[in-house]
KERODO-907664 format. One line per field, with one value per residue: residue in three letters; x, y, z of N, C-alpha, C in turn. Coordinates in Angstrom, 2 decimals. Layout:
code	[ALA  ...]
n.east	[X  ...]
n.north	[Y  ...]
n.up	[Z  ...]
ca.east	[X  ...]
ca.north	[Y  ...]
ca.up	[Z  ...]
c.east	[X  ...]
c.north	[Y  ...]
c.up	[Z  ...]
END
This chain:
code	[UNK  UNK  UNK  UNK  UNK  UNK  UNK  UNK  UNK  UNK  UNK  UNK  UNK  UNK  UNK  UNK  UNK  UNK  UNK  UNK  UNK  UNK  UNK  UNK  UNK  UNK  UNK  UNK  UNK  UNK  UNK  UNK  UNK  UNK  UNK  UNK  UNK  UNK  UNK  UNK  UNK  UNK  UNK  UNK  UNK  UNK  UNK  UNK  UNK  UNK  UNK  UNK  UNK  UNK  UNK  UNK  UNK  UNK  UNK  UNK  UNK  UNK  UNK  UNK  UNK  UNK  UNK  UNK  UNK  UNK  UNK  UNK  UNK  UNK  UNK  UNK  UNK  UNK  UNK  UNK  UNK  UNK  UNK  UNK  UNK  UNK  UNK  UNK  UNK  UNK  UNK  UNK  UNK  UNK  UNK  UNK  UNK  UNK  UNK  UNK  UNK  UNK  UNK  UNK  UNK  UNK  UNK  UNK  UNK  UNK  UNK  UNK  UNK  UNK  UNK  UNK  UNK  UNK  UNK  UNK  UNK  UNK  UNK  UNK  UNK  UNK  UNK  UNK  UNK  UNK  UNK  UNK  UNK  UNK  UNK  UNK  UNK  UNK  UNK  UNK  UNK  UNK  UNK  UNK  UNK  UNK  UNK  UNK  UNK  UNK  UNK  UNK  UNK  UNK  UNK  UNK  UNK  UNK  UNK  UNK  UNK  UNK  UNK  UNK  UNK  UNK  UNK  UNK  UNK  UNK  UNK  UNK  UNK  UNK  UNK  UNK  UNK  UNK  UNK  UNK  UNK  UNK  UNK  UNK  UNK  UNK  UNK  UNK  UNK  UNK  UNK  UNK  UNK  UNK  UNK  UNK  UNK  UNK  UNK  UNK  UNK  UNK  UNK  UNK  UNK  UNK  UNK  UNK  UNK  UNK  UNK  UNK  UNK  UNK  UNK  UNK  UNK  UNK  UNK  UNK  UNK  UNK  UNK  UNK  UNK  UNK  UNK  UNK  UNK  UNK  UNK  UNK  UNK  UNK  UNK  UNK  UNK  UNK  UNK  UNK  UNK  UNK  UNK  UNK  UNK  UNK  UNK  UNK  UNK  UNK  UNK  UNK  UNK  UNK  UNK  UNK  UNK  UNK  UNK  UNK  UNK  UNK  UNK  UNK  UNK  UNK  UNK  UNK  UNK  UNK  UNK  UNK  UNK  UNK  UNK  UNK]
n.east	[0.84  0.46  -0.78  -0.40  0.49  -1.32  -1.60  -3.74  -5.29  -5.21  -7.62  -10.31  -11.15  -12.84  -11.94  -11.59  -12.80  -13.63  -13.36  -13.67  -16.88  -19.24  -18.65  -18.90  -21.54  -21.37  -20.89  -20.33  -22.31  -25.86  -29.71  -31.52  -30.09  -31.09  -33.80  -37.15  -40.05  -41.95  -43.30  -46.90  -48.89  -51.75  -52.14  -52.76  -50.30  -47.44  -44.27  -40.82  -37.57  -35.51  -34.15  -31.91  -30.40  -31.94  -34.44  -35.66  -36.64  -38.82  -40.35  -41.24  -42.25  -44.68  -45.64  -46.21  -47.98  -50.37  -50.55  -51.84  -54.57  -54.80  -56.07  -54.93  -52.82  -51.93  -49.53  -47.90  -44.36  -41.61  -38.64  -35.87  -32.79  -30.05  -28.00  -27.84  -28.14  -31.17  -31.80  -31.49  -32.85  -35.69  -38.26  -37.60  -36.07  -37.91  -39.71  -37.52  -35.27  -32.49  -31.88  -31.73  -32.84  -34.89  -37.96  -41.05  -44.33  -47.20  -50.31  -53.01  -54.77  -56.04  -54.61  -51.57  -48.84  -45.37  -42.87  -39.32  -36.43  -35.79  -36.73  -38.50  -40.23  -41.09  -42.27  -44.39  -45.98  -46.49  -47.59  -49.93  -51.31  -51.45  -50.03  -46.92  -45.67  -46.10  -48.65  -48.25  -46.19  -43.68  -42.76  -43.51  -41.32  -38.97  -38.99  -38.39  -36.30  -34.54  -35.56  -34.23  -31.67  -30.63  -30.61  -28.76  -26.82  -26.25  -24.52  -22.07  -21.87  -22.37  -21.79  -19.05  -17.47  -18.62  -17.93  -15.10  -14.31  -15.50  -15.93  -14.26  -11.52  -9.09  -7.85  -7.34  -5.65  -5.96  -8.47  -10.33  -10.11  -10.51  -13.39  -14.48  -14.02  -16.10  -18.45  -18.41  -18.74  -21.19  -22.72  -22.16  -24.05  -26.60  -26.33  -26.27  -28.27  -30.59  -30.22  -32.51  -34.70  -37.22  -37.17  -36.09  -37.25  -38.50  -40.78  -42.76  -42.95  -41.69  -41.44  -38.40  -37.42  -38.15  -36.34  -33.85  -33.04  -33.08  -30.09  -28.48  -29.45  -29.29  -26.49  -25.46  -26.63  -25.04  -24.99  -24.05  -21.22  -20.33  -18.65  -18.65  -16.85  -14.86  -15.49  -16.72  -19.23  -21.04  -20.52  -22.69  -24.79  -27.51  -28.40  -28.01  -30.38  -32.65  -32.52  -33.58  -35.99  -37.18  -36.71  -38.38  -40.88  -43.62  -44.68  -41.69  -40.41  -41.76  -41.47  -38.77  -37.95  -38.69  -38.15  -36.15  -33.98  -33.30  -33.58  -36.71  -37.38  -38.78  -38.58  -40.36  -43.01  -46.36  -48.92  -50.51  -50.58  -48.03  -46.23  -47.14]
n.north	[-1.20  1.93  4.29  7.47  7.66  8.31  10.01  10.01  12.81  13.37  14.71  14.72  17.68  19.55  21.73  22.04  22.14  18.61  17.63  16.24  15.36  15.76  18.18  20.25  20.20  18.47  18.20  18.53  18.05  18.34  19.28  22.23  24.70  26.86  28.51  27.51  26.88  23.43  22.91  21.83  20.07  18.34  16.25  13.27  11.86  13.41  14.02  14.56  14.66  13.28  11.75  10.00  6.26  6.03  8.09  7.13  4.42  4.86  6.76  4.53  2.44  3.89  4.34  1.94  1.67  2.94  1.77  -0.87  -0.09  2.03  4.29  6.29  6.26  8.43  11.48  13.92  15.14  16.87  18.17  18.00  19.69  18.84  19.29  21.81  22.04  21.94  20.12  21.02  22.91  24.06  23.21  20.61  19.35  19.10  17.42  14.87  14.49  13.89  14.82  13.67  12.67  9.88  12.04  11.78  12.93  11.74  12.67  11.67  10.93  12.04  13.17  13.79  12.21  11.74  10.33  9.02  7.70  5.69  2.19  2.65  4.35  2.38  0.06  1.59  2.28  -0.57  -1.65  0.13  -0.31  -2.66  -3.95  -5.69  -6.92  -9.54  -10.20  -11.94  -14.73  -17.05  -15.86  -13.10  -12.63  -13.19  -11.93  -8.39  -9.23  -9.29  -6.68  -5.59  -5.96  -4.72  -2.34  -2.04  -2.99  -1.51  1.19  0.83  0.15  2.48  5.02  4.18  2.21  3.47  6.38  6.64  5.71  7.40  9.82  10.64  13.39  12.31  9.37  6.03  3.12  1.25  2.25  1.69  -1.16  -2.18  -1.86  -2.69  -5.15  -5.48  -4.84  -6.61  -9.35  -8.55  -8.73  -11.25  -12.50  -11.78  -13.29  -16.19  -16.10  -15.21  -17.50  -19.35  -18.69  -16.08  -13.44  -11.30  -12.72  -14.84  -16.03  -13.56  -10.52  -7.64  -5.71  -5.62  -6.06  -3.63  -1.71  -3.01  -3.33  -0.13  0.19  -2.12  -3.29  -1.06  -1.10  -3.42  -3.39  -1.02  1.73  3.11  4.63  4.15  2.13  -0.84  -2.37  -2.47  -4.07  -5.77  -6.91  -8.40  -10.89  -11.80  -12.86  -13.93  -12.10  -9.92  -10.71  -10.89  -8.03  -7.08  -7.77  -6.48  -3.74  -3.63  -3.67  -1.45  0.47  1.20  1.92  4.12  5.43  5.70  7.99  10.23  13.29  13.61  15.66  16.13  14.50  13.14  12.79  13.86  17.19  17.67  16.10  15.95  15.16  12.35  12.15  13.52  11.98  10.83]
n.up	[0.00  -0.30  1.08  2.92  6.01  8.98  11.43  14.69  16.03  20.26  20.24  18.03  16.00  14.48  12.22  10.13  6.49  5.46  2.75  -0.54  -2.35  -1.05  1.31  1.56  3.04  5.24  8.62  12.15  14.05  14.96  13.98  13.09  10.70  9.55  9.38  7.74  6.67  5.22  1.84  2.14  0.24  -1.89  -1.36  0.25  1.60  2.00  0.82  1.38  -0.73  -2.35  -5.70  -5.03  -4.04  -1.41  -1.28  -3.62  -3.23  -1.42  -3.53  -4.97  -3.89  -3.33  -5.72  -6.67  -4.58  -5.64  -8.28  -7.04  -6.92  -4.50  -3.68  -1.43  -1.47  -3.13  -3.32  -2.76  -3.92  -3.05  -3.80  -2.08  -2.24  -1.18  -1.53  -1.72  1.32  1.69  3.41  6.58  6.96  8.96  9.18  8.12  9.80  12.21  10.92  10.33  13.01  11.98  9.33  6.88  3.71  2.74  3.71  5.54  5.73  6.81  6.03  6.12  8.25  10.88  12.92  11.71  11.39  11.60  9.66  9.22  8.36  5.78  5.47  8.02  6.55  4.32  5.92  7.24  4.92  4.38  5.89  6.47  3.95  3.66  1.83  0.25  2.43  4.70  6.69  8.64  10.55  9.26  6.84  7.15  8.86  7.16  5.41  6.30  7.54  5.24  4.91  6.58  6.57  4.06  4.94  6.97  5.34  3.22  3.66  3.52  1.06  0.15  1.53  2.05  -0.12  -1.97  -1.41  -0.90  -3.79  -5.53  -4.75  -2.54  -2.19  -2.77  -4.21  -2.44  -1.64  0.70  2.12  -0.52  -0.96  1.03  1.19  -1.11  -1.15  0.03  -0.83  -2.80  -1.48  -0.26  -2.22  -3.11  -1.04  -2.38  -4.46  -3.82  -2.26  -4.32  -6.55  -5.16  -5.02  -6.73  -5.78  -2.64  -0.59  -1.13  -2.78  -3.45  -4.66  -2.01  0.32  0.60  -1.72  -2.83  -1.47  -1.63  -4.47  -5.20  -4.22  -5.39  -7.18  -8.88  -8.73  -10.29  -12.64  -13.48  -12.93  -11.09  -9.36  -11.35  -11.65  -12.44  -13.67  -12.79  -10.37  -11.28  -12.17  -13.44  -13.31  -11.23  -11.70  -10.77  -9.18  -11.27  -12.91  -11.31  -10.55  -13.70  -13.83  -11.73  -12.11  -15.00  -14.10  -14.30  -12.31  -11.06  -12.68  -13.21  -10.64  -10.17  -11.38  -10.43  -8.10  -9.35  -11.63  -15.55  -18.88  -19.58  -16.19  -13.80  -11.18  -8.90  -8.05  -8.33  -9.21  -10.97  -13.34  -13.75  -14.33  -16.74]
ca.east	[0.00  1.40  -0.86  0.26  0.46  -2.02  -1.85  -4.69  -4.41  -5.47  -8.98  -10.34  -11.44  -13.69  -11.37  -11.50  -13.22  -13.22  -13.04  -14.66  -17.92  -20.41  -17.57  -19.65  -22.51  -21.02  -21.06  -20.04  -23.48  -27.67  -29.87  -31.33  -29.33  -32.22  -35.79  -37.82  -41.19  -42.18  -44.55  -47.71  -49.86  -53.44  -52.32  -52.25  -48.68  -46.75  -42.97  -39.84  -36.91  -34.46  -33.79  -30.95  -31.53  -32.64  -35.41  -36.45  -37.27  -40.00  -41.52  -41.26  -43.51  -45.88  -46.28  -46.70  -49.33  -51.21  -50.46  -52.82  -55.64  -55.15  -55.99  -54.54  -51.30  -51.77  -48.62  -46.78  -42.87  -41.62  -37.67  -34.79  -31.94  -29.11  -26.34  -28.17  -28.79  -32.42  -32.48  -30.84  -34.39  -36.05  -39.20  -37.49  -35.54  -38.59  -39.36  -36.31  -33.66  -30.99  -31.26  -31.33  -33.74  -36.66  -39.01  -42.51  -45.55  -48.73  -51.79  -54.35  -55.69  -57.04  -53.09  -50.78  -47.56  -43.78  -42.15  -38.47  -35.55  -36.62  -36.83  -39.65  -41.40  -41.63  -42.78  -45.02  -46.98  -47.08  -48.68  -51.05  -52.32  -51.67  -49.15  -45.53  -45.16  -47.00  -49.17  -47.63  -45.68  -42.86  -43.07  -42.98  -40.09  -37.87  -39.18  -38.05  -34.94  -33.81  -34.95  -32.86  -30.05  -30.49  -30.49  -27.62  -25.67  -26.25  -23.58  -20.65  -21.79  -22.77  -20.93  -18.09  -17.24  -18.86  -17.20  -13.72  -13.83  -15.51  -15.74  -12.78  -10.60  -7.83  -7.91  -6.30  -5.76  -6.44  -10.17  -11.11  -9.65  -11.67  -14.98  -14.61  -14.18  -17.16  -19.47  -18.54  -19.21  -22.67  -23.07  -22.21  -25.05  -27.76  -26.17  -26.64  -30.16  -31.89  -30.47  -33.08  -35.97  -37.20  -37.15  -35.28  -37.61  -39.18  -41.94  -43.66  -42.49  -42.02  -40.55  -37.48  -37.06  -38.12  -35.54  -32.33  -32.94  -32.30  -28.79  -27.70  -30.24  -28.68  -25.87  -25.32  -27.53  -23.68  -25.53  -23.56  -20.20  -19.14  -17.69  -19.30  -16.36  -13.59  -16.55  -17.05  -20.53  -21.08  -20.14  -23.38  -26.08  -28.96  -28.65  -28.81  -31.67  -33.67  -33.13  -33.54  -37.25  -37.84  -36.58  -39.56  -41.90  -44.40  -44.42  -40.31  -40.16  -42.23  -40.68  -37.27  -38.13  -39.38  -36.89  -34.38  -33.65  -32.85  -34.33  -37.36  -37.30  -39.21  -38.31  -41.28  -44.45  -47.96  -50.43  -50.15  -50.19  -46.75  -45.33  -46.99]
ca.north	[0.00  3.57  5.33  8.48  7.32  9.77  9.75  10.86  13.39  12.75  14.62  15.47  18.63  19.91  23.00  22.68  20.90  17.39  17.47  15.77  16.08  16.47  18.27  21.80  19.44  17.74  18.81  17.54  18.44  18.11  20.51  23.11  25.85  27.89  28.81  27.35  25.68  22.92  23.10  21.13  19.82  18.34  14.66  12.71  11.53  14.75  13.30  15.27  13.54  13.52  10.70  9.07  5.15  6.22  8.48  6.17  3.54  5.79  6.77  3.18  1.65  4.89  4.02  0.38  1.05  3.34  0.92  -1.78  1.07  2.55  5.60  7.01  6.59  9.26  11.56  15.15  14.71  17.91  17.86  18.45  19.66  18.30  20.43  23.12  22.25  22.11  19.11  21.82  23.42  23.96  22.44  19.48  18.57  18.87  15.48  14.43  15.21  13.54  16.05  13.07  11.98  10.78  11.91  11.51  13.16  11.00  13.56  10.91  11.09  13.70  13.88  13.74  11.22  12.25  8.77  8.76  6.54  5.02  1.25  3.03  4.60  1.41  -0.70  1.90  2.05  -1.44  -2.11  0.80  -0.50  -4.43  -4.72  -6.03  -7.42  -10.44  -9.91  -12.58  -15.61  -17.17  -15.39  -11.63  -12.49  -13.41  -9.87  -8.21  -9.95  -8.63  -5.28  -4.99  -6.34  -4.07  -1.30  -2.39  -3.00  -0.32  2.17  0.34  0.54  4.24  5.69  3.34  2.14  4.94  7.47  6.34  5.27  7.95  10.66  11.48  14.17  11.56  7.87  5.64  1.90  0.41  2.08  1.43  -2.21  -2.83  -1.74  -3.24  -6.56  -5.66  -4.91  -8.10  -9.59  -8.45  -9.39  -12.67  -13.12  -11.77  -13.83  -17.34  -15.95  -15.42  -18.81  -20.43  -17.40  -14.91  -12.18  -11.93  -13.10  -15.99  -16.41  -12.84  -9.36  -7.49  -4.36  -5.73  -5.93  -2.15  -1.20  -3.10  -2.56  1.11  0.40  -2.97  -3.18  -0.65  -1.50  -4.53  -2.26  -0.51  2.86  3.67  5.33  4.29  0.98  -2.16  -3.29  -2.44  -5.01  -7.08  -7.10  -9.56  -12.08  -12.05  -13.63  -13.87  -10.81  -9.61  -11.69  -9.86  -6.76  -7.03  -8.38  -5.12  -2.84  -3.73  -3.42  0.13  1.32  1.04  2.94  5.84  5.72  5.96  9.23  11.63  13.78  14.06  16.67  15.36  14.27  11.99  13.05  15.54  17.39  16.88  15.49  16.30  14.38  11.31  13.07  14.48  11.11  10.58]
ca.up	[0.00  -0.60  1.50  3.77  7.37  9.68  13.20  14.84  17.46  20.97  20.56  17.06  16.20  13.41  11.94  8.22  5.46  5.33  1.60  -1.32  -3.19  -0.66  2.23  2.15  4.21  6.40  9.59  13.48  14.80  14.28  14.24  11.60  10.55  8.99  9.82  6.42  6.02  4.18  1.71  1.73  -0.92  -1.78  -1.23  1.87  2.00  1.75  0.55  1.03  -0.85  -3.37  -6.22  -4.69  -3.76  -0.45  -1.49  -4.65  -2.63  -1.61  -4.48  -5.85  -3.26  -3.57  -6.81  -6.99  -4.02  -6.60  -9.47  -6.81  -6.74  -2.92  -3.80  -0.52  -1.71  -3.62  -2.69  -3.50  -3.58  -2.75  -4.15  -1.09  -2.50  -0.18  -2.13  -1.33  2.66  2.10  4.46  7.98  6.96  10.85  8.82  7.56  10.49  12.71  10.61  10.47  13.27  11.79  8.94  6.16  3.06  2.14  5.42  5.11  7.00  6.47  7.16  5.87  9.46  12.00  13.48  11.45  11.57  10.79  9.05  8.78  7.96  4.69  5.84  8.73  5.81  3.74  6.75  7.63  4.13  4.27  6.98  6.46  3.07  3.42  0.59  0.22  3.78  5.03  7.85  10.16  10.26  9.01  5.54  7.26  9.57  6.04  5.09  7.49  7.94  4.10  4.60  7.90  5.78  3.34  6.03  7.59  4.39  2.01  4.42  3.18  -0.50  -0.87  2.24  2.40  -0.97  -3.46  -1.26  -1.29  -4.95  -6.53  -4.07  -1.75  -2.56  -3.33  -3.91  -1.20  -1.78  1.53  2.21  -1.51  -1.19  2.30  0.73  -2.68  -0.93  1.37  -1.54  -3.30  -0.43  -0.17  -3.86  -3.08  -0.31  -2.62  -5.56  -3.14  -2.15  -5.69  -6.89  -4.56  -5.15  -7.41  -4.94  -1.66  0.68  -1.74  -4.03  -3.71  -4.30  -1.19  0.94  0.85  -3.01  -2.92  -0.50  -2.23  -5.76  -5.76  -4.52  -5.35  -8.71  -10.25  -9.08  -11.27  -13.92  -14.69  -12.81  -9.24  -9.04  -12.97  -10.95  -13.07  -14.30  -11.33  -9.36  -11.72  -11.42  -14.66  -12.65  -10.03  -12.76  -10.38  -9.21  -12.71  -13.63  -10.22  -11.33  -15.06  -13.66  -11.02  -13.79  -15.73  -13.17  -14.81  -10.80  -10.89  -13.91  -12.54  -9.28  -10.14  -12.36  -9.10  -7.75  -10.04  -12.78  -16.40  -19.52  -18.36  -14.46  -13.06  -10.04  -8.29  -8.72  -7.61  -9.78  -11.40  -15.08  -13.95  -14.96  -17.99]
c.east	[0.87  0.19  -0.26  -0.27  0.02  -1.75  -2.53  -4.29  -5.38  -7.47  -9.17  -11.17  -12.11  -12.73  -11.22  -12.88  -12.74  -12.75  -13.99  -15.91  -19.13  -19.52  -18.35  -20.96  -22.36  -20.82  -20.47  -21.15  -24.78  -28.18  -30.49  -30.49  -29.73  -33.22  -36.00  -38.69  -41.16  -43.38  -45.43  -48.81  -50.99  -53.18  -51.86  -51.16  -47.83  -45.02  -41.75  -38.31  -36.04  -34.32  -32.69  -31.59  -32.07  -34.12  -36.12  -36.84  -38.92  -41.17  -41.71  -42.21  -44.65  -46.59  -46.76  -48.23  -50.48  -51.29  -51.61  -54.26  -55.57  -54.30  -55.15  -53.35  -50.79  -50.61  -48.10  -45.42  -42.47  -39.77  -36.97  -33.59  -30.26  -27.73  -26.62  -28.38  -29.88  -32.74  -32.43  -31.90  -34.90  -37.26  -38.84  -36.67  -36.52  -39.73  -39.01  -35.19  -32.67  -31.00  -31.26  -32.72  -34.13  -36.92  -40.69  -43.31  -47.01  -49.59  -53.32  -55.35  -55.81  -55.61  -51.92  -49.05  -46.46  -43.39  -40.65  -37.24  -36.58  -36.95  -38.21  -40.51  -41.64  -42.65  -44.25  -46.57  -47.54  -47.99  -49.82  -52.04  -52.39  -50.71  -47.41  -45.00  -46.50  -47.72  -49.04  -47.02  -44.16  -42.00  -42.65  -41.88  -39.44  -38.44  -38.26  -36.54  -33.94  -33.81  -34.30  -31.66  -29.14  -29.92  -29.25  -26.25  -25.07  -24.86  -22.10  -20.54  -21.43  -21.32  -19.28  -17.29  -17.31  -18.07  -15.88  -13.56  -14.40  -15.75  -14.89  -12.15  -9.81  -8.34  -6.82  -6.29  -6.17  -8.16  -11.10  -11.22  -10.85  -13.28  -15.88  -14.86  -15.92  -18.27  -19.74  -18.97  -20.78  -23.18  -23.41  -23.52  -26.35  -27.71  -27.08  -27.79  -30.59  -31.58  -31.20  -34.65  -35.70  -37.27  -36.86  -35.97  -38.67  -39.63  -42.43  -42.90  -42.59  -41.04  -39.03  -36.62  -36.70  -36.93  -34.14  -32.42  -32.51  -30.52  -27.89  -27.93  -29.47  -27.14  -24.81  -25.79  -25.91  -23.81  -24.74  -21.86  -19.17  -18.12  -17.94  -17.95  -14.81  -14.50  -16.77  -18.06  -21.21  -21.10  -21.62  -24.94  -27.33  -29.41  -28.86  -29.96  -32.68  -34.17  -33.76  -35.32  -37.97  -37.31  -37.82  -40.81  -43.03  -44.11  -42.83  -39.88  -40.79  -41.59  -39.26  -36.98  -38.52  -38.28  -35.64  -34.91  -32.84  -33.78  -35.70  -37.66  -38.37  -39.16  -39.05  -42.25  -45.80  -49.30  -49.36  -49.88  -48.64  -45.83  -45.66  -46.96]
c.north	[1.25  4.90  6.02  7.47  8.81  9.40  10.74  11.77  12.59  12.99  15.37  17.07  18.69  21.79  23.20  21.33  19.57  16.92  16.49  16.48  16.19  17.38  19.57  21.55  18.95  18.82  17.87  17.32  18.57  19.92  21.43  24.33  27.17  27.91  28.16  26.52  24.91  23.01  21.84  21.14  18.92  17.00  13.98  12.34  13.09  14.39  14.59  14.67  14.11  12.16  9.94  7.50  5.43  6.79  7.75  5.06  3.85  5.51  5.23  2.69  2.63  4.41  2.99  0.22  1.83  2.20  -0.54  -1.16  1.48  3.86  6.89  6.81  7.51  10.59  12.89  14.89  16.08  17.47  18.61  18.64  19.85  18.95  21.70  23.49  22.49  21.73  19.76  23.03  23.40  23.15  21.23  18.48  18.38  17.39  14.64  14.72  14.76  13.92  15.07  12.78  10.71  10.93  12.29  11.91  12.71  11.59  12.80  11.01  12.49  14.25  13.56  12.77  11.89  10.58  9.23  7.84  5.42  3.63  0.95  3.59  3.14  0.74  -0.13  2.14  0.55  -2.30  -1.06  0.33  -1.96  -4.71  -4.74  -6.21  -8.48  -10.11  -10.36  -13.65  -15.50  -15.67  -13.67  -11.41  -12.29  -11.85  -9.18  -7.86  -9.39  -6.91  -4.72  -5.17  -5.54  -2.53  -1.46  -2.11  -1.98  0.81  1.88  0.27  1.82  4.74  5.21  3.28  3.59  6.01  7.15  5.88  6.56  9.66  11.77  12.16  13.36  10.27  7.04  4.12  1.30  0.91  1.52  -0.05  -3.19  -2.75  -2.08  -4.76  -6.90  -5.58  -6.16  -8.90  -10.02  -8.98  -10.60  -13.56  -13.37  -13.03  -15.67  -17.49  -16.57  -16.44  -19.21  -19.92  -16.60  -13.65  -12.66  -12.62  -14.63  -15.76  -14.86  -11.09  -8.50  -6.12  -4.50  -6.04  -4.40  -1.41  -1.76  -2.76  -1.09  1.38  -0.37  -3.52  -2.47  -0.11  -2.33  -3.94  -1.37  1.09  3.64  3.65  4.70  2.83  -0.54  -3.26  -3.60  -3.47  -6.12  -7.46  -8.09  -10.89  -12.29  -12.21  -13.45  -12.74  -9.51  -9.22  -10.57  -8.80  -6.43  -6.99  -7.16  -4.24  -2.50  -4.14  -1.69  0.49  1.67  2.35  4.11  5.97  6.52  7.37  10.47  11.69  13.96  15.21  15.57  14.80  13.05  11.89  13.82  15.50  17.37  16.43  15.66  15.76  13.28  11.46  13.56  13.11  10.53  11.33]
c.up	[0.00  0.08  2.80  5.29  8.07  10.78  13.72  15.98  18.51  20.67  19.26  17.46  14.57  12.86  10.31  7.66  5.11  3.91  0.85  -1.92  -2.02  1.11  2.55  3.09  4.84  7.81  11.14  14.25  13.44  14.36  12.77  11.90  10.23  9.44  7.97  7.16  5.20  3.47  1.77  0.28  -0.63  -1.39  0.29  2.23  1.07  1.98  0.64  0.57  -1.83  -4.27  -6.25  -4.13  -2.68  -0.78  -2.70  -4.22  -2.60  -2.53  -5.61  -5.27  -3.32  -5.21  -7.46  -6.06  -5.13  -7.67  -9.05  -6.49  -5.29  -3.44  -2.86  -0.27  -1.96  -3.04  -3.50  -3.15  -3.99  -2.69  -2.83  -1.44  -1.51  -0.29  -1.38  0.32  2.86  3.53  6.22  7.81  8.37  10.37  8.53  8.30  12.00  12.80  10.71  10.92  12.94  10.33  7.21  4.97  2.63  3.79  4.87  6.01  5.95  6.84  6.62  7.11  10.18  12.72  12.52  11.52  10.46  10.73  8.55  9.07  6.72  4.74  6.77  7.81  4.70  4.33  6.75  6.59  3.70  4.70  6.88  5.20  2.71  2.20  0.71  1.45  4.23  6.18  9.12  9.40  9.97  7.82  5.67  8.34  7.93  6.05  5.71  7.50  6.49  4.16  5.74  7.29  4.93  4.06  6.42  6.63  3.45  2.58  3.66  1.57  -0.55  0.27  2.45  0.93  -2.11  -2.57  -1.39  -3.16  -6.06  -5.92  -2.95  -3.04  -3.77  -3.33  -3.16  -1.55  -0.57  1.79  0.81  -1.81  0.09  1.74  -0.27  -2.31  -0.24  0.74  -2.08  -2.65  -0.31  -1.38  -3.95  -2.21  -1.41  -3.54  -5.20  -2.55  -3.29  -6.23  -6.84  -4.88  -6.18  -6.83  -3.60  -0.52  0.04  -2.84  -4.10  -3.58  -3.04  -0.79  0.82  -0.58  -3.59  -2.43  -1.28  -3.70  -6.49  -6.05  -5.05  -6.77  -9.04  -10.01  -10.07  -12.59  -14.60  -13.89  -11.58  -9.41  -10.56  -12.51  -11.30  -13.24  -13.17  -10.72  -10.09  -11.84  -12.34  -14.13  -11.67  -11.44  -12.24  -9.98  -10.43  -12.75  -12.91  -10.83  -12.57  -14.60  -12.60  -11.93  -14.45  -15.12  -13.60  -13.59  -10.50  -11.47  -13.88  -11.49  -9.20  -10.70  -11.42  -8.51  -8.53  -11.57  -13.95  -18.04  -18.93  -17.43  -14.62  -11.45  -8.64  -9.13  -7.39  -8.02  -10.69  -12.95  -14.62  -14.76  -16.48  -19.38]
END
């Protein structure tokens, strides 16, 4: 290895920029930084998010629950631009104190509910409209049990891996070498899953398809930090196959299109005409 030897001091300190591409947001501390509102709109789930896989999760299950007619999916996605420090908003961390996207306030009822960490807003529309989580048993433990996995795992892709390989300042061989192994890794679980299943928790699409696909789908898809072929990702067949099969899901393919800027995107969305 040829990287610089650091030695830490005894007690850090926060005195400069950490560096990289997102280094003007980072921070040592919570908290908003601004007074702002959020706005509301006419639909009962009032979304604040961004089209990264975190927030496309989101609008993926919003739109698959519309796609099974529950109308009260229906949903404004109200774009957070994270460059910009929308999210240190006093409105948006009153949602969400840890300042992060998607966060979700459900005003379908007479009080209102704040939903965040995107794993708590999946759960939480699934259990409110009966779809993509079993209602008991064996069947919604496995659930469960993938999208905690997914939860768990995803840190060491995006934050771990994608930042050292396509984000630090500099590139370093030992963090990009620890995280490259640690993705493959993960590759390898799903790969020895979907052998046995068409989706991770068996026979039936579920929360926990929604939840890895943004990062690990299009992953393998060629789409996340330009790194297909440094990974190798050719090599993980079933995991492929998965995605190739949520890909072409119509609810996927609207989902993935809210929040982002671009040909095809739009930056938010407020009616269901915005996507077509």
């Amino acid at each position: 290895m040829t990287d610089e030897a650091y030695t830490p001091p005894k007690v850090w300190t926060w005195d400069q920029e950490s560096g990289g591409r997102f280094a003007s947001i980072n921070r040592p501390i919570a908290g908003p930084t601004h007074d702002k509102d959020l706005p509301i709109g006419k639909h009962p789930m009032q979304l604040y998010s961004l089209g990264t896989p975190n927030g496309v999760k989101v609008t993926i299950m919003l739109e698959e629950l519309l796609a099974k007619g529950h109308a009260g999916a229906e949903y404004d996605a109200w774009l957070i631009n994270i460059g910009e420090g929308d999210q240190f908003g006093s409105g948006f961390v009153d949602i969400n104190p840890n300042s992060k996207i998607p966060a979700l306030m459900d005003r379908s009822g007479t009080d209102p509910i704040r939903v965040f960490e995107s794993g708590a807003i999946l759960m939480h529309l699934a259990e409110k409209f009966g779809e993509f989580l079993p209602a008991s048993g064996p069947e919604r433990t496995e659930v469960l049990c993938w999208l905690f996995w997914q939860m768990g795992s995803a840190p060491y892709l995006g934050g771990g891996f994608g930042h050292f390989y396509a984000y630090a300042p500099e590139k370093f061989e030992y963090p990009i070498n620890r995280f490259a192994m640690e993705v493959k890794r993960q590759l390898d679980v799903l790969e020895r899953n979907l052998a046995e299943r068409p989706y991770l928790a068996g026979d039936d699409y579920s929360i926990a398809d929604i939840a890895t696909y943004p990062w690990y789908g299009r992953l393998v898809e060629g789409g996340a930090y330009d790194s297909a072929e440094f990974l190798a990702v050719h090599e993980y067949t079933n995991v492929i196959r998965w995605a190739a099969d949520i890909k072409a899901r119509p609810a996927v393919a609207r989902g993935r299109r809210v929040n982002l800027r671009g040909d095809g995107n739009i930056e938010e969305r407020h009616d269901a005409s915005d996507l077509d």
